[in-house]
C-alpha positions as CSV (number, residue, x, y, z in Angstrom):
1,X,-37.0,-109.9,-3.4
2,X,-38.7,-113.1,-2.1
3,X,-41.5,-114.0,-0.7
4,X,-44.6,-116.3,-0.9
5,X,-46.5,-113.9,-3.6
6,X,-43.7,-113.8,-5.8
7,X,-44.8,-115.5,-9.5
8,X,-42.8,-117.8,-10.3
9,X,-41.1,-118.7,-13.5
10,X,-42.9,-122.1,-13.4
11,X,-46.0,-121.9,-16.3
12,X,-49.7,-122.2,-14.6
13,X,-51.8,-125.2,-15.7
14,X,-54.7,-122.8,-17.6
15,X,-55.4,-125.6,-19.9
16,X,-55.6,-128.2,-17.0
17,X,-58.1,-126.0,-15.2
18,X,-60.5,-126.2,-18.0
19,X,-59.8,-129.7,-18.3
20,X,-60.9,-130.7,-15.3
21,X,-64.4,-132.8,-14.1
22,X,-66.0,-130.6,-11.8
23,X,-69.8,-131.5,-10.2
24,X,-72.0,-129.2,-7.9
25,X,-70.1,-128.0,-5.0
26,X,-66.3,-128.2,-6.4
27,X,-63.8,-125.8,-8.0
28,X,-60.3,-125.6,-9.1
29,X,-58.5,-122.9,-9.1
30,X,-55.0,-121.1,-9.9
31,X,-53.1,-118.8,-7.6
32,X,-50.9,-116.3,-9.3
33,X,-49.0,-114.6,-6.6
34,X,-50.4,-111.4,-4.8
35,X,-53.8,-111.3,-4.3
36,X,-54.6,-113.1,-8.3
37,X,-56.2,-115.7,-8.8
38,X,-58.3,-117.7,-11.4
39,X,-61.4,-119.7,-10.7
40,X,-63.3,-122.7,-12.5
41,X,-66.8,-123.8,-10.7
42,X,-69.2,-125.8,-13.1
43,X,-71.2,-122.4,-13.5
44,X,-68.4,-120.6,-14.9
45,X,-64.7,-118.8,-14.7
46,X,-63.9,-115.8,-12.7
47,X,-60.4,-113.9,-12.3
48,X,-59.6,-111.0,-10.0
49,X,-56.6,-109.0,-9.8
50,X,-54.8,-110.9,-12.4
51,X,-52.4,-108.3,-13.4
52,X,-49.1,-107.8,-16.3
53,X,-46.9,-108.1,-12.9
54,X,-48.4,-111.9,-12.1
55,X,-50.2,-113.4,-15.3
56,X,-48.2,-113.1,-18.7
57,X,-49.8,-112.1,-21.6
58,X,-48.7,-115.2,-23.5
59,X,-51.5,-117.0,-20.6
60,X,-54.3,-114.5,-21.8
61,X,-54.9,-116.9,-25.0
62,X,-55.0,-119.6,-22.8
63,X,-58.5,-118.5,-21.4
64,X,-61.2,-120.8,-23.3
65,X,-64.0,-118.8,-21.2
66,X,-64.4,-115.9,-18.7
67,X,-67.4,-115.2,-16.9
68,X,-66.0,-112.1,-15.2
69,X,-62.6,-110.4,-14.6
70,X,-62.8,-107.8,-11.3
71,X,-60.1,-105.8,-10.1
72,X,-60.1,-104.6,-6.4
73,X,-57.4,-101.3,-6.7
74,X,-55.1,-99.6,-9.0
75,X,-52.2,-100.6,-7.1
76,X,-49.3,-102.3,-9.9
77,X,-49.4,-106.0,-8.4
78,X,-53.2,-105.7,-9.0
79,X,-53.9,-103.6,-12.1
80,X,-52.7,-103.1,-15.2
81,X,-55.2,-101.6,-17.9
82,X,-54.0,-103.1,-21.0
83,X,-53.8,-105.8,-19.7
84,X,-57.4,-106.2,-18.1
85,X,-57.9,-104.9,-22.2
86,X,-56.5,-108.1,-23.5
87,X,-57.8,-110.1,-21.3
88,X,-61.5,-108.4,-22.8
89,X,-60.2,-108.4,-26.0
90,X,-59.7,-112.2,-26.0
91,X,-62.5,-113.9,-23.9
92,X,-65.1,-110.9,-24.2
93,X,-65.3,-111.0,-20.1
94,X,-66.4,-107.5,-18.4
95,X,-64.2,-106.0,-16.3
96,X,-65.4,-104.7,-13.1
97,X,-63.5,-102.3,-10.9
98,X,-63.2,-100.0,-7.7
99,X,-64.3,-96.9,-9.2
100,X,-61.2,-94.6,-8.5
101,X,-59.9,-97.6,-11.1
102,X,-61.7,-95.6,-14.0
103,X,-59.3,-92.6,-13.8
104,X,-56.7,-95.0,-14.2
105,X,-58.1,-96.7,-16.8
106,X,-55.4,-95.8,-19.9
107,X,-57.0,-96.2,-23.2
108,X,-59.8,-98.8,-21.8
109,X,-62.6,-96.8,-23.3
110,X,-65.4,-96.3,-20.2
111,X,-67.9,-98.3,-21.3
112,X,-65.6,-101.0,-20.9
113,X,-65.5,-100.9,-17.1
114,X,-68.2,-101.3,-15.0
115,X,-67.5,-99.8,-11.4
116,X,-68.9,-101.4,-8.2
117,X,-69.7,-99.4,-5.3
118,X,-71.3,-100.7,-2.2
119,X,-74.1,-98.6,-2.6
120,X,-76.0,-101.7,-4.6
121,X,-75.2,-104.9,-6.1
122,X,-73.9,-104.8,-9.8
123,X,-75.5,-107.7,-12.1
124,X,-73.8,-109.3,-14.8
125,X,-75.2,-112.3,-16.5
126,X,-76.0,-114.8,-14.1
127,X,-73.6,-113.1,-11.3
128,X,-74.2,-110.5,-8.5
129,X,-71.4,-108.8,-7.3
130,X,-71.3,-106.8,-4.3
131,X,-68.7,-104.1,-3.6
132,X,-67.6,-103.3,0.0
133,X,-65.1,-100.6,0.9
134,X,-61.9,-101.9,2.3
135,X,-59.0,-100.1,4.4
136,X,-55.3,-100.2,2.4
137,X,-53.6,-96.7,1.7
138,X,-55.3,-96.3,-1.7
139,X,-59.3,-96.5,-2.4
140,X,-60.2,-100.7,-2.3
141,X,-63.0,-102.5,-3.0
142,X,-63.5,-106.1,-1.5
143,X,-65.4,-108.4,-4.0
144,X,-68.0,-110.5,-2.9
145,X,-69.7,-112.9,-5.8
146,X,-72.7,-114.6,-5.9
147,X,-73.7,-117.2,-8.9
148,X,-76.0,-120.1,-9.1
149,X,-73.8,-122.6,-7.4
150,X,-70.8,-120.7,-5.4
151,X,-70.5,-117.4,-3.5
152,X,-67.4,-116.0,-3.2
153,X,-65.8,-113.4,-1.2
154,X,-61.9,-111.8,-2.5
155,X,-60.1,-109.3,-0.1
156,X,-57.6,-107.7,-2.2
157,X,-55.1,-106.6,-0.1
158,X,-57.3,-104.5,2.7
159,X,-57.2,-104.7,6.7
160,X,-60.8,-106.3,8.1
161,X,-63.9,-104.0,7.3
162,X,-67.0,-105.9,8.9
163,X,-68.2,-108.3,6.4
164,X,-71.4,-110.3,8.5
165,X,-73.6,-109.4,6.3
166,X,-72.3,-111.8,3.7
167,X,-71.8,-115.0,3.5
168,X,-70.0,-117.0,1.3
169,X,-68.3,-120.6,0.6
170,X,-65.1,-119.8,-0.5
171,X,-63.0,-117.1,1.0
172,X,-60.3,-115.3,-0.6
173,X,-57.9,-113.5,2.4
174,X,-54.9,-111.7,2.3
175,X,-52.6,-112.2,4.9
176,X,-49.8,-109.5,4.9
177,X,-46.7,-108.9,2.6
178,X,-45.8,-106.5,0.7
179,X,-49.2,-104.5,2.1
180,X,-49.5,-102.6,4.8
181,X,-53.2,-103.3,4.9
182,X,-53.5,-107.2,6.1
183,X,-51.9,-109.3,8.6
184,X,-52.9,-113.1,9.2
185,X,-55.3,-111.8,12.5
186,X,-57.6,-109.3,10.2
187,X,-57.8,-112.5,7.6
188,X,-59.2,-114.4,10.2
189,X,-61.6,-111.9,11.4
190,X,-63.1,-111.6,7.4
191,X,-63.1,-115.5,7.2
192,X,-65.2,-115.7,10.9
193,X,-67.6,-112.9,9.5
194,X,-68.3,-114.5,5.9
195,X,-68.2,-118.3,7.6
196,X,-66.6,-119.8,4.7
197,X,-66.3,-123.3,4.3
198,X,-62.9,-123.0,2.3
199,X,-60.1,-120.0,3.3
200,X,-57.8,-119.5,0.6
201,X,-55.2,-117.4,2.0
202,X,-53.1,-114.8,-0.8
203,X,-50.6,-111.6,-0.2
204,X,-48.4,-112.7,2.4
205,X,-45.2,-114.8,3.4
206,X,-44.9,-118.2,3.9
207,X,-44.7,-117.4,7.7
208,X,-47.8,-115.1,7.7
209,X,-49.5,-118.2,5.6
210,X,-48.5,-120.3,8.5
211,X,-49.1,-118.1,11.2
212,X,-53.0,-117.9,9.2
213,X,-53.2,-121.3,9.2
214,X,-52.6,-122.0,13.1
215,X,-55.1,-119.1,14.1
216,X,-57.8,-120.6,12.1
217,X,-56.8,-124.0,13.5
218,X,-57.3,-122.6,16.6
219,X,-60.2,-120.7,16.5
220,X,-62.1,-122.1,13.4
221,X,-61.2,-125.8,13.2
222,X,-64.3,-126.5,10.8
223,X,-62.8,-124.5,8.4
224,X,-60.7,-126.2,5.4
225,X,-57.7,-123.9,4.3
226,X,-55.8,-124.0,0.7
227,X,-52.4,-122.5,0.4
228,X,-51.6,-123.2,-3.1
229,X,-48.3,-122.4,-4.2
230,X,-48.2,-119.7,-6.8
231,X,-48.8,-121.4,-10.3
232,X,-50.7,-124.6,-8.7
233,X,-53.6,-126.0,-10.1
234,X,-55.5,-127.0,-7.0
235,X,-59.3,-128.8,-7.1
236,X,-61.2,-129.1,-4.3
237,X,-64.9,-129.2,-2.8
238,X,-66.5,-126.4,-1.2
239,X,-70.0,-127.5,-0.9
240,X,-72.0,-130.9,0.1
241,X,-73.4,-132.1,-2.8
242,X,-77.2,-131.7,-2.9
């Protein structure tokens, strides 16, 4: 099987990404194939749907610090309970979840998860994370993160759900392959509702990744999209500076 999600057997730069000089209004991140991804702002380090299928556990000791790690369905190329375990185990980051994710939790013990609905943000440390229901086969739960210095919107792997009533800087899109859910159109219709500065598009072929690209040249020409290839350290600003 190919395809643009696919990890690679090329190693991903953790080490680099916490090397890195970042000021007010920049972040590097990592893409791991499918909808994971890892990312460095000078706030702090998120990860979302890294899973056993897309981030090895030899990387997990390469994590010098982890803010938060969130998981957007139980689906196997985005969960994977002991992994999200290690992952706790090493850097001592919470792990938030869709909620059907705590009856698939394996020997995570309960307190260890922290489910987020869309009922109300869910605070943890210096974040606010907002949970909004998405549209895939199984139950989904589109991320959107809010810190001191970045917000930032992951769609798993869902079809469009109206998002205007967020608004974030970075947005991470899926675009189509292998789900069902997303096609390069409904990533375009979350990016034009969040109004993103930055589109990172995940989950989908290189076609669907170009056909993304051309719509939002078309359509939303202010907006600055990032296709990292899977295991690419890429740096970039997503903010004025003040």
């Amino acid at each position: 099987m190919s395809g643009y999600w696919i990890r690679k057997t090329k190693r991903a730069p953790i080490r680099a990404l916490y090397k890195q000089t970042l000021t007010a209004g920049e972040a590097s991140l990592i893409y791991f194939g499918w909808a994971g991804i890892l990312l460095r702002t000078v706030h702090g380090v998120v990860a979302i749907d890294l899973c056993q299928k897309n981030f090895r556990r030899s990387e997990v000791r390469e994590l010098e610090q982890l803010d938060l790690q969130c998981y957007t369905h139980t689906h196997w190329d985005h969960w994977h309970p002991a992994h999200a375990s290690a992952i706790r185990a090493h850097t001592g980051a919470p792990i938030l979840v869709e909620p059907a994710i705590v009856n698939d939790r394996g020997s995570i013990p309960l307190d260890h998860l922290i489910p987020v609905r869309p009922s109300g943000p869910v605070r943890v440390g210096t974040y606010t994370v907002c949970g909004v229901t998405g549209i895939h086969p199984r139950p989904i739960t589109l991320f959107h993160l809010t810190s001191p210095d970045v917000r930032l919107f992951h769609g798993g792997d869902s079809d469009s759900v109206p998002l205007d009533h967020l608004e974030a800087d970075i947005a991470i899109v899926p675009v189509g392959t292998p789900s069902p859910s997303c096609t390069p159109h409904s990533a375009v219709a979350m990016l034009r509702d969040v109004g993103a500065n930055v589109a990172i598009p995940v989950h989908g072929s290189k076609g669907q990744v170009g056909s993304f690209e051309s719509l939002v040249a078309e359509s939303l020409p202010d907006v600055h999209v990032i296709a990292p290839a899977v295991c690419e350290l890429v740096t970039f600003r997503f903010r004025d500076a003040a």
